[in-house]
C-alpha positions as CSV (number, residue, x, y, z in Angstrom):
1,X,14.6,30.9,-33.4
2,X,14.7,28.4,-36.3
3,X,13.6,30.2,-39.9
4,X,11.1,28.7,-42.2
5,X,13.4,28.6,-45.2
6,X,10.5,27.0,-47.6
7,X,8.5,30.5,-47.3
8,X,11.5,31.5,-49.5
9,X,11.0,31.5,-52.7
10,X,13.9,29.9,-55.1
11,X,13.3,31.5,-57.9
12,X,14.6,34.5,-56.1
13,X,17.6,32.7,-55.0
14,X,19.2,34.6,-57.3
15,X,20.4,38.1,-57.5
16,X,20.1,38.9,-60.9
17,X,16.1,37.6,-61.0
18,X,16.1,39.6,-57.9
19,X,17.4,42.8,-59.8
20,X,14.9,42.1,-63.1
21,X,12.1,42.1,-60.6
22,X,13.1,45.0,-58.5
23,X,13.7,46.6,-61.7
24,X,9.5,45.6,-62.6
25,X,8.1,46.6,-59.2
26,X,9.2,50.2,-60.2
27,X,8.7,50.5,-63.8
28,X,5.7,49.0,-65.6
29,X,7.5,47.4,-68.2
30,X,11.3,47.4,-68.8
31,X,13.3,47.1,-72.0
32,X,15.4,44.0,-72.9
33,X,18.3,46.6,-73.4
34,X,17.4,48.4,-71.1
35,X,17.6,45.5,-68.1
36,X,20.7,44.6,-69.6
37,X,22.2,48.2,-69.2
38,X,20.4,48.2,-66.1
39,X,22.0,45.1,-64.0
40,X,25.5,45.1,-65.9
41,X,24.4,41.9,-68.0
42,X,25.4,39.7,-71.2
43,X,22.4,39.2,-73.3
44,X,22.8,35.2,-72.7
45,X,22.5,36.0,-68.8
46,X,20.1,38.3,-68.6
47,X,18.1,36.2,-71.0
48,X,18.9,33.0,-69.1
49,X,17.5,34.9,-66.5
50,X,14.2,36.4,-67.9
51,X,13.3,33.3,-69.1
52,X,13.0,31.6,-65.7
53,X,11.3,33.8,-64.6
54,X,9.1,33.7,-67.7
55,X,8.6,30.2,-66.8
56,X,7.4,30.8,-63.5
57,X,4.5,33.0,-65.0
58,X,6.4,36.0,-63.2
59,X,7.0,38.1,-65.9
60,X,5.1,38.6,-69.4
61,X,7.0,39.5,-72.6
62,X,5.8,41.7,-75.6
63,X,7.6,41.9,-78.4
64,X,7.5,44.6,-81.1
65,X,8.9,47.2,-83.7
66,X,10.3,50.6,-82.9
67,X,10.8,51.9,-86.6
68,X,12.1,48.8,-88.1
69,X,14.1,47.4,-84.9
70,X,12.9,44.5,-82.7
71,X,11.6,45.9,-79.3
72,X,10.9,43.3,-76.9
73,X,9.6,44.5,-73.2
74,X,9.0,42.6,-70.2
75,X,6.5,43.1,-67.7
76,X,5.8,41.7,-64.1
77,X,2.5,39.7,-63.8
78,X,0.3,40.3,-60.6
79,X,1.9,36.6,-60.3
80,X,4.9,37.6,-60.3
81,X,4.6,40.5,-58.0
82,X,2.5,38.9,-55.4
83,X,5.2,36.5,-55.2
84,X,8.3,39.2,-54.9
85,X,6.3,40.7,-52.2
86,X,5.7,37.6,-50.1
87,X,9.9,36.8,-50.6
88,X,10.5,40.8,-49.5
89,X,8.2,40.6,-46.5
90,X,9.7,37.2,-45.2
91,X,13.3,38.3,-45.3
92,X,12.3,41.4,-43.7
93,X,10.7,39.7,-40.7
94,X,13.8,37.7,-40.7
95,X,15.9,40.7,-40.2
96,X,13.6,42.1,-38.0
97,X,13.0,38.8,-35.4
98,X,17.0,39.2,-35.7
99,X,17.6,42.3,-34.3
């Protein structure tokens, strides 16, 4: 059977924007410390990272104050989750036409 490889999506190609957006299918929103503690990141990786998929209208970022710290949090758009699910459900029938 020959796979569809376009039905992937690229911006998932890679496993850190995989991790950030496993990371936002289970919690709401997400700290950027908290990401970064989460997946075992730099701060220039990770934020390499949240930015593409920033671009990609993926995620959404708020930024804040907690006291008098800079809180920024990211968020997965319905965008951005529609998209992760199509990617999951295409390398799942992959797996499954496999076995």
């Amino acid at each position: 059977m020959k796979f569809n490889l376009e039905k992937l999506n690229k911006v998932f190609d890679n496993r850190i924007r995989v991790g950030i957006m496993s990371g936002l299918m289970v919690d709401e929103s997400l700290s950027f410390k908290d990401l970064k503690e989460y997946l075992d990141l730099t701060d220039g990786n990770l934020a390499s990272h949240l930015k593409n998929l920033e671009d990609s209208n993926y995620i959404t970022v708020t930024k804040g104050f907690v006291g008098r710290k800079t809180n920024t949090t990211y968020s997965a758009t319905e965008e951005g989750k529609y998209a992760f699910k199509q990617h999951l459900a295409y390398l799942e029938n992959i797996i499954k036409t496999l076995k």
